[in-house]
N, C-alpha and C positions, 0 to 999 in steps of 0.2 A: 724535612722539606715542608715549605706552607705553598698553600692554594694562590693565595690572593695576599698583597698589603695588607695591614694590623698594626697595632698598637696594644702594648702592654705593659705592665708596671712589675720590676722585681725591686728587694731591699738587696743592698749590700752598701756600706759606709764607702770606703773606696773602691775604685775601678780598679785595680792591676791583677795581673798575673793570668792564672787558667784561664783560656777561653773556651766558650761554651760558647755552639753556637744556637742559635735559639729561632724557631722559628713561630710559633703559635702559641698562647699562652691559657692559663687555667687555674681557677684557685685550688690547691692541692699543698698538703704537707708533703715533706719530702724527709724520706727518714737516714740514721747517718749513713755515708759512704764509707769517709773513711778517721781514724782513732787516733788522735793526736793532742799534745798539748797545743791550750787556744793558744793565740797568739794574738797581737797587736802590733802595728806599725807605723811610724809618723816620719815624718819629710822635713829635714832643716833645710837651708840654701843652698848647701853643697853635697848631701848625701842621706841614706834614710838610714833610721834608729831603729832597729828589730831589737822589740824587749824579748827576753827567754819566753815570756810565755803571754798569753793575751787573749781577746776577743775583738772580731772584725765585724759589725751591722754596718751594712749597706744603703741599710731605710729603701722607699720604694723607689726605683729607678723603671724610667718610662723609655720600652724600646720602641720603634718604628720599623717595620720591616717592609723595605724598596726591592724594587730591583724586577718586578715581576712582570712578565710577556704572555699573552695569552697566545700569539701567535705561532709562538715558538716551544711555549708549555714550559717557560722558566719561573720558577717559585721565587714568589719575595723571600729577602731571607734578613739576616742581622746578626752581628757577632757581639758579644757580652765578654771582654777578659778581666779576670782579676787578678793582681798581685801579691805575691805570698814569698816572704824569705827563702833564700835558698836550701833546701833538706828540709823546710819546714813539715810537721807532721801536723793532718787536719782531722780534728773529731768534732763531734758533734755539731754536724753541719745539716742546716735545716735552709727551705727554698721555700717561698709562696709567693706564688701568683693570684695576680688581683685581677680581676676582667670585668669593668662597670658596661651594661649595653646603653643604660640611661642617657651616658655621659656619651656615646658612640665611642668605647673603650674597649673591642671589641675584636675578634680575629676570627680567619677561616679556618678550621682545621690544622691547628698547631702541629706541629712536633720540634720538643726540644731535646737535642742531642748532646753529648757532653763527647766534646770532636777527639778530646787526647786520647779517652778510653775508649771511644767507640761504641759507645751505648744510647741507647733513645732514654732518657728520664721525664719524660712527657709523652703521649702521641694522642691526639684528639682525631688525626684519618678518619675521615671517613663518618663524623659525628655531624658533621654539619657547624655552623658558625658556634663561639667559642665566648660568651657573653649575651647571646641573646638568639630565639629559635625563631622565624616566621613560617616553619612546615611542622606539621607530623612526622612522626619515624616513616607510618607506610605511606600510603597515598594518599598525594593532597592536590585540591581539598579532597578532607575527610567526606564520604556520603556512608549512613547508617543508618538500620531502622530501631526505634524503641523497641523493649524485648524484656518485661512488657511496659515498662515507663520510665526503660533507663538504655541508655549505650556509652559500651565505654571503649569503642573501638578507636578514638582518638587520642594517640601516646604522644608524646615530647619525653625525651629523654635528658634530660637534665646533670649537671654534678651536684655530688655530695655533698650539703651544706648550701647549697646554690639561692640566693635569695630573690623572690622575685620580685619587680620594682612596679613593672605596668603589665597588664595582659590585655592585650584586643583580641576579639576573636568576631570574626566575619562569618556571620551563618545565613544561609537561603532558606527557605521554608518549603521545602521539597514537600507533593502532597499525591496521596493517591488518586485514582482518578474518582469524579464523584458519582455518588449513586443517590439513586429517583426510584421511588416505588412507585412512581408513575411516568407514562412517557417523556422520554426526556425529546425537548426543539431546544437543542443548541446551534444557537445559528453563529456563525465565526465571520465576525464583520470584516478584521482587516488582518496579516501579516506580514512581520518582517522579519530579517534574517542581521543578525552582527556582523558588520564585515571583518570581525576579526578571529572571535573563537568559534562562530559558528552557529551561535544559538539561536532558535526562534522563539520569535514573540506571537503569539495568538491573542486577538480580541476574542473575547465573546460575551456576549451582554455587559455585564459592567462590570470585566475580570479580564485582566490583562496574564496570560502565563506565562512564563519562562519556561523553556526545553529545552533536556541539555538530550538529544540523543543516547546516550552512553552512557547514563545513570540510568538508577533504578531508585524511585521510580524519576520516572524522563521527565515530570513538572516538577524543577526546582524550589519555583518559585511562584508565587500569583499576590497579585495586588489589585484590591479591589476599591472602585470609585462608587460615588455616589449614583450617576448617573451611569447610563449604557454609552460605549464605547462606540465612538462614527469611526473612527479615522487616525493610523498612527504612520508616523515617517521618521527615519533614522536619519538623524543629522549627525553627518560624518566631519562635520567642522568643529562643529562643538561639541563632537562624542556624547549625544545625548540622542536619547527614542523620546519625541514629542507627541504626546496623548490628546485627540481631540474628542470632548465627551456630548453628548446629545444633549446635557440640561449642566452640565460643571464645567463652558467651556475650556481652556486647555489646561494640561499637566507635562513636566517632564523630569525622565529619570536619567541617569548616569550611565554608559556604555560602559563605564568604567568599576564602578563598585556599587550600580542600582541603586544607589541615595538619590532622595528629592531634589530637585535641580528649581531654578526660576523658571517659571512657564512662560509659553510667549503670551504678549499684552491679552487684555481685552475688551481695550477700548480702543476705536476708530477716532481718528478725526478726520470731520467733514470738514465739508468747501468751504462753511462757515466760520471755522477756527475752531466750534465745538467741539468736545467726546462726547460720545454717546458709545454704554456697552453693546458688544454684539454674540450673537452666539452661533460661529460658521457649524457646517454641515463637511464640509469637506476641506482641505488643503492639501499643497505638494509644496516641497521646496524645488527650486527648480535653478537650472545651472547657472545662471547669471546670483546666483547666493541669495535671493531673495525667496519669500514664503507668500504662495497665492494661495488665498482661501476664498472660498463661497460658501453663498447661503439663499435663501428662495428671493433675498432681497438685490444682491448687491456681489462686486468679485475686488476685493480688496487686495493689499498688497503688504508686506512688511519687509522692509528695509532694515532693519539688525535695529534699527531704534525706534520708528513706530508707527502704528497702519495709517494708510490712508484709502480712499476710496477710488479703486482705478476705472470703477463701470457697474453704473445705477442698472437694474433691472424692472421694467414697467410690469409684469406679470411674476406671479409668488412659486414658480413652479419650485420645486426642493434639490438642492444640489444632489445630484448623482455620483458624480468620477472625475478626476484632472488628470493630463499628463502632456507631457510637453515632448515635442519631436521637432530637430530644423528648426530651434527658436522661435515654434509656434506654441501657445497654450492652449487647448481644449479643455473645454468645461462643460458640461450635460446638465443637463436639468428635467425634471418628469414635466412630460407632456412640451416639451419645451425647442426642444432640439440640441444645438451643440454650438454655445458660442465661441468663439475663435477670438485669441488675444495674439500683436504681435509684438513680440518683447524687443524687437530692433529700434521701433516707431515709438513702443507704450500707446497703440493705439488699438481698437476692434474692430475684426476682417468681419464680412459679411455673415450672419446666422444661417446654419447650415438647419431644416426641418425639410418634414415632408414635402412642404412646397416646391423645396426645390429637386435634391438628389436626396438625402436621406430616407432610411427605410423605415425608419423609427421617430417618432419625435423623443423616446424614452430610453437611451442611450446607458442601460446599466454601467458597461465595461468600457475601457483602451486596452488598447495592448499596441504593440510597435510589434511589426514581425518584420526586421529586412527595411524594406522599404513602403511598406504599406503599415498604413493605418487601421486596425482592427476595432470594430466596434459592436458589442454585443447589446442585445434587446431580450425582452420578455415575451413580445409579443409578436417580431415579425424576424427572427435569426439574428444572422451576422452580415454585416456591411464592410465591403474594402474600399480603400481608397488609397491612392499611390501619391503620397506627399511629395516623392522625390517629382515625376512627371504630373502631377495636378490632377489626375484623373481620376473618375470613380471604375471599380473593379465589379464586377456581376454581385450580386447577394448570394452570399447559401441560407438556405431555409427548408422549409419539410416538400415543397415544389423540386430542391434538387437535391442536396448531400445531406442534410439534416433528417431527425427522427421528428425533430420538432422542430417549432418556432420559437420556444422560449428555449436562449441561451442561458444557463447557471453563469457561468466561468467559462474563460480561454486562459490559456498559458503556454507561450512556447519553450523549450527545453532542447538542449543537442538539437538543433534545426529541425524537431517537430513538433507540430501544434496540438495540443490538447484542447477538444471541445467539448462541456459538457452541454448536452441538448436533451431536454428530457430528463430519461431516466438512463439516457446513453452516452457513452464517452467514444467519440470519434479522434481517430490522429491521423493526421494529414502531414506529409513531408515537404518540408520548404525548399528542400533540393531538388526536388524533381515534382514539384507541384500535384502531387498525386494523393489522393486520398487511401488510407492504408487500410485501417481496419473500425470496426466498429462494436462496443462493448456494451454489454450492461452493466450498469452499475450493480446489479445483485449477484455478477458476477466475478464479481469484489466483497461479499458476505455483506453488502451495502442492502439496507433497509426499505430506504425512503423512494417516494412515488419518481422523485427528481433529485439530481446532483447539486449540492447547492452551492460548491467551493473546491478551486485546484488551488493548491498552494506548492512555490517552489523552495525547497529545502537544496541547497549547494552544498557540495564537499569545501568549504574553508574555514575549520579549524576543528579544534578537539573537540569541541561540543555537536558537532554535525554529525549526518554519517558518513560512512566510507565512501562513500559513492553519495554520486546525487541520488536525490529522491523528488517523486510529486506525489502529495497528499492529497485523495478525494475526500471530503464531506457530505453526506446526506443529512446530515441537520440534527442526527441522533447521536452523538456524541463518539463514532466509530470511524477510524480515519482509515482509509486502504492507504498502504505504500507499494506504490508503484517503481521500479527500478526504469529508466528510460533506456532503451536497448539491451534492454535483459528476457529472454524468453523462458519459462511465462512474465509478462509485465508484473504482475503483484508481486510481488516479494515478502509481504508480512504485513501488519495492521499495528494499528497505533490505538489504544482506547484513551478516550480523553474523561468520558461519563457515560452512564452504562445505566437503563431503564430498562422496564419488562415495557411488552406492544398493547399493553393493556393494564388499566389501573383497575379492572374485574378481576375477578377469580370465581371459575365453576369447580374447578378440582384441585386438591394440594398432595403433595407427598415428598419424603425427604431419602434420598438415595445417595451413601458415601457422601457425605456434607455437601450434596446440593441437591438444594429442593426446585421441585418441577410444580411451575403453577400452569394450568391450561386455561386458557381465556382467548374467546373471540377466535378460536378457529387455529391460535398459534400454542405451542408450550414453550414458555418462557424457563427458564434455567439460573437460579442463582445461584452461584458459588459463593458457600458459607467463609471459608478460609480465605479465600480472593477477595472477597467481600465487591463483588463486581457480578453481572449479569451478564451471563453466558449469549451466544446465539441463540436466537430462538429456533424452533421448529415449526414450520409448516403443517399443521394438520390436516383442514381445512373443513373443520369437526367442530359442533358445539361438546364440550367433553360432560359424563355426568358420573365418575369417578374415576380416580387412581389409583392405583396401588401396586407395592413391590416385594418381591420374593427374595430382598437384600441384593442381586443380581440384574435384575431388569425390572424395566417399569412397564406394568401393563394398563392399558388404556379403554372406558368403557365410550365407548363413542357413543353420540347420540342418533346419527344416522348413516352410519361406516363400519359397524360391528365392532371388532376387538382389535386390540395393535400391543405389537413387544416392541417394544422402544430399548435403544441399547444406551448405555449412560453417557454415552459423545451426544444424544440426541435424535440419532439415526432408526429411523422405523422399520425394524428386523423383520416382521411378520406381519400377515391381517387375517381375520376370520372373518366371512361376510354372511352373506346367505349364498354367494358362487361355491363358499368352501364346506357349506352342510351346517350351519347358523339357522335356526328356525325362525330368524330378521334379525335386522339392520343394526336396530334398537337396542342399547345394552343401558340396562340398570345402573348393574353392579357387578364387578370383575374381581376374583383373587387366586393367586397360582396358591397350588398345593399340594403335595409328595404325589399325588395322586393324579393331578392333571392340572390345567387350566378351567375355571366354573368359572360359567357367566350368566347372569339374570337379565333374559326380558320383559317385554311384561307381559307374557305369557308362558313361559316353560324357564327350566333350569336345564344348562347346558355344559357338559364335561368333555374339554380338549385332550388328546392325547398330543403332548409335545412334541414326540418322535415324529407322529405322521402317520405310525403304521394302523391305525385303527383308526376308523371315522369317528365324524364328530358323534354325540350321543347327545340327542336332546330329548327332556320327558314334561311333558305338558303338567301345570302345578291346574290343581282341582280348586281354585280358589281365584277371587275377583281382586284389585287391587292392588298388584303388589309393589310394595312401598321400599323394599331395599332386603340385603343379603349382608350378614356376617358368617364367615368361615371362624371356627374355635375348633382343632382338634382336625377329626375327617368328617366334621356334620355341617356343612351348612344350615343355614337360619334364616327362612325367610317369612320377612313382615308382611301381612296379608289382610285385607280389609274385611273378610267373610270367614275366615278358614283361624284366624289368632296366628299362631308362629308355628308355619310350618318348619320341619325337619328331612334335611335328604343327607343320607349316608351316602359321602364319595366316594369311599374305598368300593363297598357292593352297587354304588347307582341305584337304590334304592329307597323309597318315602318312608321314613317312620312316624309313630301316633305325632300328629301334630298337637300343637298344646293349645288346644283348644275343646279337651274333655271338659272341662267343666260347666262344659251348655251354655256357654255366654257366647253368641254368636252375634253379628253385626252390631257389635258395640258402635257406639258413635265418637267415644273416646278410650283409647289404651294405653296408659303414659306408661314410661319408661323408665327403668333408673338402672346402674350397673355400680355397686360398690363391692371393692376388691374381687374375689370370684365369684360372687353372689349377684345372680340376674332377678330383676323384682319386677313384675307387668300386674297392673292394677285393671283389673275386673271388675265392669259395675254390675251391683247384684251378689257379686262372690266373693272380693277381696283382694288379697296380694301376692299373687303368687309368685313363689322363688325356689332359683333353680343354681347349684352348686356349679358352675362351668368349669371348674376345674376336675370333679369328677364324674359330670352327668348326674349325678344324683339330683332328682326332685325333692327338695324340703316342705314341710309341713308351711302351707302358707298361714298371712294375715289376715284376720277373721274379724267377722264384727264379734262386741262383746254383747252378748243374748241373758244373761245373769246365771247360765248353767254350764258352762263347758264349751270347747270351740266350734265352730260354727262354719265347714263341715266337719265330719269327722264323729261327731257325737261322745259320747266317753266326760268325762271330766277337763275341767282346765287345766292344758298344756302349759298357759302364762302366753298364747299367740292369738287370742280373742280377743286384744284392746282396742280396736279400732272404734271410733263413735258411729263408723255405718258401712255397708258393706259396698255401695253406690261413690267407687275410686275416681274420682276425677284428676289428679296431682302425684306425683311422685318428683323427688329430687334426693340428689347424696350431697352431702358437703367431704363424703370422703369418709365420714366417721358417725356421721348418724345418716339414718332415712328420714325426711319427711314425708308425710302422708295427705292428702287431704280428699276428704270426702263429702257426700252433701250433706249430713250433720256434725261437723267440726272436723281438727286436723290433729297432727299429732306426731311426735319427733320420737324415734325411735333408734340407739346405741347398737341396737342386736340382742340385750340382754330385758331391759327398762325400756319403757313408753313414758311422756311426758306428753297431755293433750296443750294445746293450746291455749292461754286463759284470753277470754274477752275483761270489759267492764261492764259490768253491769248495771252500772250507775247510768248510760246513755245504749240507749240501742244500735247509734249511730257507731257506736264503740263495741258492738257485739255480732259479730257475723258466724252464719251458721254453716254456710253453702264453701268453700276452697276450692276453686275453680285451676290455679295455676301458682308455679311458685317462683321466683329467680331471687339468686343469693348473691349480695355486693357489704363486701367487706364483713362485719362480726352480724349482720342483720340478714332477715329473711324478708322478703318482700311478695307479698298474696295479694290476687286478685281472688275478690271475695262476692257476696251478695250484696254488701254495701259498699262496694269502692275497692279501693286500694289500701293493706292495714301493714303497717309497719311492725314483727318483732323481733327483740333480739333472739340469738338464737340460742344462748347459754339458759334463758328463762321462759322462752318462747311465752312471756307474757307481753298485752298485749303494748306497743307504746303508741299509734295513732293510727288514723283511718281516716283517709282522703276519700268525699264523695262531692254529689253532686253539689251540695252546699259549699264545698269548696272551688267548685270548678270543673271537677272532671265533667263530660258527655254525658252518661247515664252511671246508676245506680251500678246492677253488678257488672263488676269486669271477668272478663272470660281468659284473658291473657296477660301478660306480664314479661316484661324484658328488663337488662338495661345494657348499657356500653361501656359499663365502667364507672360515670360517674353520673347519668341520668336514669332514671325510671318509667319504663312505658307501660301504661296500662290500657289494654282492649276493651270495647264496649260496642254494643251495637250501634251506640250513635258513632265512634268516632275512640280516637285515643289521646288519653291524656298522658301529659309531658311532667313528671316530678323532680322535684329535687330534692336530694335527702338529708341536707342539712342546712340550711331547715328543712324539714319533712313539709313539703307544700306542694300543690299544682302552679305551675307554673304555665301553662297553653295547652291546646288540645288540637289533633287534627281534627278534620270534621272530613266524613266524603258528603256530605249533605242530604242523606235517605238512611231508609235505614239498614243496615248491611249482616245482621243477624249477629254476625262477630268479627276480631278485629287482631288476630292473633300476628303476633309481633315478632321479627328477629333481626336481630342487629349483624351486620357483615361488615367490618372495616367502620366508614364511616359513612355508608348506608344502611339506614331502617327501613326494614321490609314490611308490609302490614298487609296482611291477607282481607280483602272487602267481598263479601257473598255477591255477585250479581256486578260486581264493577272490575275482579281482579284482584294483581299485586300493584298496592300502593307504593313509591320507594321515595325515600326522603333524604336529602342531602344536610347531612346535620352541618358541618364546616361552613356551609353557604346559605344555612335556611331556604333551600329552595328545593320546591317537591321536582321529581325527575318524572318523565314520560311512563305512563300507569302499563 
């Protein structure tokens, strides 16, 4: 039995005898049936001639299968007989089917049966068309993601041998939503809805999306213009969404298959007979088939063939909103009021402003509720007015039903009205004129200070959802969906682009592939795998570390104590000074088998998790304290009087702090940590290191004295190389130390020392003093006594030295950074700017006095520069523009 009408081609030379009857067709060998001498047969005028034996080719014979009802579910069908001598015996009998789709030679689901015997010798059922495929085996269309730069989840199932002639394939550019490492304002100027399958369109800046509800991800599609997007409207005439752009007057696409379409004109002709181009601000098509657009000049018209000018404007105010109700036109304009067109006449009713009834002369919105005319402001509510009866209706504003005065958006839905005001969404029932309830917008995980957009989403077609929906906007790329008559109202959220509340960062850390940055009071959350930013968190904390016990994130507040943050975001716990916190104030925070340790800046403090045991805090005997590492059960704290104290968590006890070696208020202690090896450079004594993987203290770096090392006494160990014992510099590349002190520097493997070479050929080329060190790419970069000196690091001899001859501020630099691919160097005047290839200055900040030093650190794409007596300096490198000191 076949589906549908077909056509197909079989061979056989004559028609007679067996009928077979045949309904769908398919290229396929057919192997023999049945075993007989061939045969052959020919027809005189009066009777036919069967030789004893012969062969019968039919060559290809084209059937046509009629007959079919869809109403009644009757299959086209077609009979094929052949004739064959009486008792004839058939062998080696062979069948193929031809099926061209090129040629539309083509069929639905064949089957062909051989009726004498009762058997199917074809059956295509259930394969779908039979010469040519326009779906997938599974679901079409096909949606899939790369995995990681291929998908092969879209099949056709084909025959054997099957050739194929043309392939089209129709694809959308489904995208995820976007992400901003800084706040995202996506403001969503206009939407519309398909009146057939369902889908919306969102404007927003100058990116048009496609949304199919029901895919994943839900933006199919985006197309992006030149300019940003005013204004789009669905022409249901001509199956086309018409894009009007803010600097590329208009565009249109296909309701049908999303191809580029003819845009409407963009040229006006005037009174004069002239064109002159225009570029509207606004349009509507409107039921008489015509397209009105405005613009701060003029409200033009177009007539399917081409604009003219229906009404001069003497003041430039910017077109706002159109909509037509009662074959009236309303049109808004800023500061302007709301002129009135009447499409009976083609002529304009009187201007509605302040002057007369209007609340507003800045008419953002329409809306039609019923019978009234709905109009929203930014600055004084919303305005009714009863078109049906002529009348005006009372205002709501923040005087009676409103939060505020500025309206976002209205939208009515199931005969209730959505207002958003403020940062609140009001619904008011158009059946009973009663105002119902009133929301906030963050009670929707909504962000922003005000609601900036309702959008309606209808149930009509697959790409919609099940139910209506309205979308709220805050501007941040996070849509609440609201169900209308569903309790609770939300029902779910829609992400369209996804930013942290802050493009700072005071604290980072990474828990189960999302990292938590705290900035400005909030912790933002970005999901590594989602590759999207989570909700933030409310702190309402400047944070001054983080950190995780793989399980929860703990928080060092800077004037709130401590917080357990649970990985949803949720603030489990607090320690203050209410809960036995000796202050507010926390350092440095890290859980450990032992408890929860917290640094302020005055005592070290140990939480018991459980509860059952109060807090224990123990005052540290030292001034400054600069930060806290946990290794093992010892805390490490950095201290400005005291070198690196040590407390035992397990006992809650001080042990020797390292600072036996009598170097007390140093004015510099650099740092360095390669593999488990801790290195803290002492001026006066050297470089001491310390084993952190078994506590053990090693035999430090010593100047070399010409007898043996330098403490210690005895003979040389081979740890004396240093050129002086006055450490100003340490850094790791991971695999060697460099060193640098006030008589030269020097690269040390762990085994070998390699000093530094100058030239000695220029003094300018020879620095004594190694102030600072920063490593970008195979080179080492020093701030020295003469500037800034460039070496590689393989030879650590020297290759250049940038100073004041060449530009830097002063002579020695004290400090040294870079970002990657610049070189900053500190001075008391001021810091200069390098480049390193070519190795030159290229600018210098200046603060304009003198600042003693100038030490530098780069964050993202702010440079920080510490100024003696002025502050933190912060510099916007993107933008060359210094930021508030």
């Amino acid at each position: 039995m076949m589906k549908s009408a077909g056509t197909a081609q079989f061979t056989i030379s004559n028609s007679k005898k067996s009928i077979f009857l045949v309904l769908l067709m398919l290229i396929s060998l057919m192997s023999p049936l049945l075993i007989i001498s061939p045969v052959s047969a020919h027809e005189t005028a009066n009777d036919v001639i069967w030789p004893k034996q012969g062969s019968n080719d039919t060559g290809w014979v084209q059937l046509d299968t009629v007959g079919a009802n869809p109403a009644t579910g009757i299959q086209a069908s077609t009979n094929w007989g052949l004739n064959f001598a009486p008792g004839a015996e058939i062998s080696n009998l062979t069948m193929e089917i031809r099926v061209d789709g090129s040629n539309n030679l083509m069929i639905e689901e064949p089957i062909i049966t051989a009726s004498d015997i009762g058997i199917n010798l074809f059956d295509w059922s259930g394969l779908g068309m039979l010469g040519s495929s326009d779906s997938f085996d599974g679901s079409n269309p096909h949606s899939g993601r790369l995995s990681p730069n291929s998908e092969a989840g879209a099949v056709w199932t084909l025959p054997s041998g099957a050739e194929i002639t043309d392939l089209v394939v129709e694809a959308l550019a489904p995208v995820d939503p976007a992400i901003s490492f800084e706040p995202v304002n996506y403001e969503i100027t206009d939407s519309a809805v398909h009146f057939v399958d369902g889908r919306l369109y969102l404007a927003a800046s100058n990116s048009l999306l496609t949304i199919d509800y029901n895919n994943d991800p839900k933006i199919i599609d985006i197309v992006e213009f030149d300019s940003n997007i005013a204004d789009i409207e669905i022409d249901s005439t001509n199956l086309a969404l018409h894009i009007l752009t803010d600097g590329d007057f208009f565009h249109s696409i296909s309701l049908i298959d999303s191809s580029e379409l003819a845009p409407l004109p963009n040229t006006v002709s005037s009174s004069s007979s002239t064109s002159e181009t225009v570029q509207f601000e606004q349009f509507y098509i409107a039921s008489d088939g015509n397209v009105y657009a405005s613009n701060e000049d003029r409200i033009s018209v177009y007539d399917g063939v081409a604009w003219s000018d229906a009404y001069t404007k003497t003041t430039s105010g910017k077109a706002l909103d159109i909509i037509e109700t009662n074959n009236i036109l309303y049109f808004s304009f800023e500061s302007e009021g709301v002129v009135r067109w009447d499409m009976n006449t083609n002529s304009a009713l009187s201007t509605w402003t302040t002057a007369n009834n209007l609340h507003s002369d800045s008419v953002s919105k329409f809306l039609v509720s019923g019978n009234q005319l709905l109009m929203a402001s930014e600055d004084n509510g919303l305005a009714r007015y009863d078109w049906n009866a002529g009348f005006w209706l009372s205002t709501w504003s923040s005087a009676n039903w409103l939060t505020s005065n500025s309206v976002g958006d209205i939208l009515v839905a199931n005969n209730m009205l959505y207002i958003l005001s403020g940062d609140s969404l009001h619904t008011y029932n158009t059946a009973n004129g009663i105002f119902q309830q009133t929301y906030s917008i963050s009670d929707f995980g909504l962000n922003g200070d005000a609601g900036d957009d309702l959008i309606s989403w209808p149930n009509i077609g697959y790409r919609s959802p099940s139910s209506d929906k309205i979308l709220i906007s805050d501007g941040f790329g996070l849509l609440a969906e609201l169900t209308p008559g569903n309790t609770p109202l939300q029902t779910g959220n829609m992400l369209i682009a996804s930013g942290p509340t802050s493009a700072d960062m005071e604290a980072v850390v990474e828990l189960n592939d999302v990292i938590y940055i705290a900035a400005g009071g909030f912790m933002n959350r970005y999901d590594t795998t989602q590759s999207r930013w989570l909700e933030p968190t409310f702190i309402g904390d400047s944070v001054n570390q983080l950190s995780t016990d793989g399980t929860y994130v703990y928080i060092a507040g800077d004037d709130s104590g401590a917080h357990k943050m649970h990985d949803n975001g949720t603030i489990l716990q607090t320690w203050d000074t209410n809960s036995g916190l000796d202050e507010n104030e926390i350092q440095s925070i890290a859980m450990t088998p032992n408890g929860l340790v917290t640094l302020s800046s005055g005592a070290i403090s140990v939480i018991d998790m459980s509860g059952s045991s109060p807090i224990n805090s123990y005052e540290i005997d030292a001034f400054g304290l600069n930060g806290m590492a946990v290794y093992g059960d010892i805390a490490y704290i950095a201290t400005d009087t005291s070198g690196l104290v040590r407390f035992d968590i397990t006992n809650e006890t001080f042990l020797t702090p390292w600072g036996s070696t009598g170097v007390n208020n140093a004015d510099n202690v650099p740092l360095a940590v390669q593999g488990d090896i801790l290195y803290l450079g002492l001026p006066g004594y050297g470089v001491v290191r310390k084993n952190l993987a078994t506590g053990e203290i090693l035999l430090p770096l010593t100047e070399s004295l010409g007898g043996g090392n330098n403490p210690g006494g005895g003979g040389s160990n081979g740890l004396d190389f240093l050129p002086s014992d006055n450490i100003y510099a340490l850094i790791s590349d991971g695999t060697n130390i460099y060193i640098g002190t006030g008589n030269g520097a020097v690269k040390w493997d762990g085994s070998q020392s390699l000093d530094f070479q100058g030239d000695g050929s220029s003094w300018t080329r020879q620095p004594s003093q190694f102030f600072d060190f920063t490593l970008l790419g195979s080179d080492i970069y020093v701030g020295t006594n003469i500037g800034v000196c460039k070496y590689p690091t393989s030879t650590v001899d020297i290759d250049d030295c940038m100073n004041v001859y060449d530009g830097m501020p002063n002579w020695a630099t004290y400090a040294v950074g870079n970002d990657g691919a610049t070189v900053y160097g500190g001075t008391t005047q001021g810091v200069g700017i390098l480049t390193t290839s070519p190795f030159e200055v290229k600018g210098t900040w200046e603060a304009g006095e003198d600042t003693d030093n100038a030490p530098v650190e780069v964050i993202g794409d702010i440079a920080y520069i510490g100024l003696n007596g002025i502050g933190i300096a912060r510099y916007d490198m993107p933008t060359n523009t210094w930021l508030p000191t």
